[in-house]
N, C-alpha and C positions, 0 to 999 in steps of 0.2 A: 267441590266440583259437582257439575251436573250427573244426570245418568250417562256415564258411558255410551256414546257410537261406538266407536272405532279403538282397538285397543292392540298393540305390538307387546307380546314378549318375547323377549329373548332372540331377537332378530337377527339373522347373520345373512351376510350377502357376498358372495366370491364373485371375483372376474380372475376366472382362471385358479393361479396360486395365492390373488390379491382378497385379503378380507374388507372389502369397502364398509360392510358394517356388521360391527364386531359386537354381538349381542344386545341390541339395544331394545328399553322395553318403554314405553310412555302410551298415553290414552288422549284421547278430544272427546271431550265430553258433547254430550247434543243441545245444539245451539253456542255452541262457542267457537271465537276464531281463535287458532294455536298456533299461535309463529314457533317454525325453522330458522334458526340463526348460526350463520358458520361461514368461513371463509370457501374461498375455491375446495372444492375436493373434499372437503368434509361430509358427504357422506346425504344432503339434503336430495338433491336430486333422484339419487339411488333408493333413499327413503320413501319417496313420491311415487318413482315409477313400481315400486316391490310392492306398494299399495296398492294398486292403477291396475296390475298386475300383467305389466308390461315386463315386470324380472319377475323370479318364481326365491326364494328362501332357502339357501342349505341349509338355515336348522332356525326353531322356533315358529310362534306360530302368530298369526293374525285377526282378527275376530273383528265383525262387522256386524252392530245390530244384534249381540248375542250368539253369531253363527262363524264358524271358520269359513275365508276367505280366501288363504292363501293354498295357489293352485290353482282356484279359479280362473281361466281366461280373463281378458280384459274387455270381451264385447261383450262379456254376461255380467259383470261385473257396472256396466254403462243400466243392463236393465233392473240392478237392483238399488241403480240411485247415485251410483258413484261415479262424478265426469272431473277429467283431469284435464287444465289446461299447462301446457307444457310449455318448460322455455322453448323461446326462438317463437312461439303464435303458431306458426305452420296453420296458416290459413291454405284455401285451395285459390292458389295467386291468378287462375284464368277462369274462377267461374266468380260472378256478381256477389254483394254482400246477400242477397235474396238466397241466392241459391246455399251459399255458406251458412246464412242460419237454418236452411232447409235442411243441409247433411246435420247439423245437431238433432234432429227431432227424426233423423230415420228410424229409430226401432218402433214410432208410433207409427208409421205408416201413411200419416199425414201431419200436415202442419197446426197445431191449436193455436186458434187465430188471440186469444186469451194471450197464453207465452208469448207470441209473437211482438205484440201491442204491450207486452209488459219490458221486453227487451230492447225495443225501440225506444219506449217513456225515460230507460235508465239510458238509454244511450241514441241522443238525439242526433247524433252529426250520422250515425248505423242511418238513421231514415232518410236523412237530406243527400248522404251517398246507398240510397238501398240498389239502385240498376246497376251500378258501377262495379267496375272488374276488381275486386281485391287486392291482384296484384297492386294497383296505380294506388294505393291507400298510404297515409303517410303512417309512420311506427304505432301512433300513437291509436289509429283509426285501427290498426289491426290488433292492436291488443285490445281493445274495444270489442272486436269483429269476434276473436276466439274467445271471449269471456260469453257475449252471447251467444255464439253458437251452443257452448258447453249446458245453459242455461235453458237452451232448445231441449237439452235430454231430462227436464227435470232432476235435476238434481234432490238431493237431500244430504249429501257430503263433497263438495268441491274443492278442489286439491288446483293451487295455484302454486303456478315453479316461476319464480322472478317475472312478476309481469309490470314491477318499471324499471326494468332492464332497459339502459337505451332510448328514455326517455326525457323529455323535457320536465323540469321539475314544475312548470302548472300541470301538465298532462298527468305528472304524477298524482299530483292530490288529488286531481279527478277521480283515477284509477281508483285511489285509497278511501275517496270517498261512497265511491258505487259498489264497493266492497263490503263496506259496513252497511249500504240500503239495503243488498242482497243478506246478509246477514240479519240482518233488523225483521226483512222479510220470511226469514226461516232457515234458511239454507247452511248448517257448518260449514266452517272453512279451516282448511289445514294449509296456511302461507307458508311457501318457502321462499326467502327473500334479504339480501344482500342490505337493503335501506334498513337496517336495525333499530334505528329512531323511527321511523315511521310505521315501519311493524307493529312494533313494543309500542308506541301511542295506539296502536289501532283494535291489539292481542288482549285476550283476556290471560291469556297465559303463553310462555312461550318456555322452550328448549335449545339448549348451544348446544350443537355436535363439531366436536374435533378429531378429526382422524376414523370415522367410525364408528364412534362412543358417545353417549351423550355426559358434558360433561357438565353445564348449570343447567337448573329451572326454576321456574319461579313465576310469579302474575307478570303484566306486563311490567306496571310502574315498581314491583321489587329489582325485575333484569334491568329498567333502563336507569336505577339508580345504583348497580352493581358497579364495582371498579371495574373489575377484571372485563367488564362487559365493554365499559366507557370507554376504557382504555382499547382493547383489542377493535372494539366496530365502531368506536363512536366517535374515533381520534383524537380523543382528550390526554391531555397528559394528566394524570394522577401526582399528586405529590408524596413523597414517601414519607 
């Protein structure tokens, strides 16, 4: 693996009396994309946002770049490179895609017209709909819309939670494919994502968490050739 960015040990996360995640420690190295792989409830999401630092950690710690992270807010956390696009897009549904990719680039104070012309290049239908109200955008346009936006804050670690959730499967390969430009481009990416095949083609390495725990890892093409993997996300029946 690369040099370590971003690195979990020992992770634990409560809601309430619930341990959502039950010491979990794994790394993304810089420049690689790291597929999340797990069922409902397993614990990806929670992973995401305790990063994002949107949750805070009852025990263990987090390291970003060499430096503890966790405890950090989550708008300081935006100025030191790390943007998180979340399930569900949460675009701003009554202001234009113009102004949506304008709120990605508020802590520069202005819009660099660079980024801007780079996010459009990856996402052409963002330009042909840029005056247009967000809300009226079809699913596929808004996950689009929040991937740029995010993209506004310069990233150098992006954190993506199901973004083909709900989609059409061409829209998907799209998604999948502007994923790996933005990556090719510079950008790590830490995928948390339900389409386990198309991850795992996409991951240089990936992690299964169940219940909390991480319980495989491995490159992409070792998990997408695992049983336990095929079987559990991939709907294969295994033969004993």
């Amino acid at each position: 693996m690369t040099e370590s960015m971003l690195g979990l040990v020992d992770v634990e996360v409560r809601y309430g009396n619930i341990r959502a995640l039950k010491g979990i420690s794994f790394e993304v190295g810089a420049g690689e994309i790291v597929a999340l792989l797990g069922a409902n409830g397993a614990g990806k999401t929670t992973t995401q946002k305790t990063i994002s630092g949107m949750l805070r950690p009852s025990a263990g710690s987090i390291t970003y770049e060499g430096s503890r992270i966790d405890g950090i807010p989550a708008h300081e956390l935006i100025g030191l490179g790390i943007c998180h696009v979340p399930e569900g897009r949460h675009v701003f549904p009554r202001m234009t895609v113009a102004e949506n990719l304008e709120m990605g680039a508020f802590r520069f104070k202005r819009v660099d017209r660079t980024d801007l012309e780079h996010v459009l290049g990856l996402f052409p239908r963002l330009q042909e709909r840029y005056r247009q109200v967000a809300g009226t955008l079809s699913g596929g346009e808004q996950q689009m819309l929040a991937i740029g936006r995010a993209l506004m804050g310069k990233p150098r670690l992006l954190l993506l939670d199901e973004p083909s959730m709900g989609l059409a499967p061409l829209v998907v390969q799209q998604i999948f494919d502007i994923v790996r430009q933005i990556n090719t481009a510079g950008v790590t990416v830490l995928l948390v994502e339900q389409n386990a095949a198309q991850a795992l083609a996409l991951a240089n390495r990936g992690y299964v968490l169940e219940t909390g725990e991480i319980v495989l890892t491995g490159t992409g093409p070792d998990l997408l050739a695992d049983d336990r993997v095929r079987a559990a996300y991939l709907g294969e029946e295994i033969a004993s």
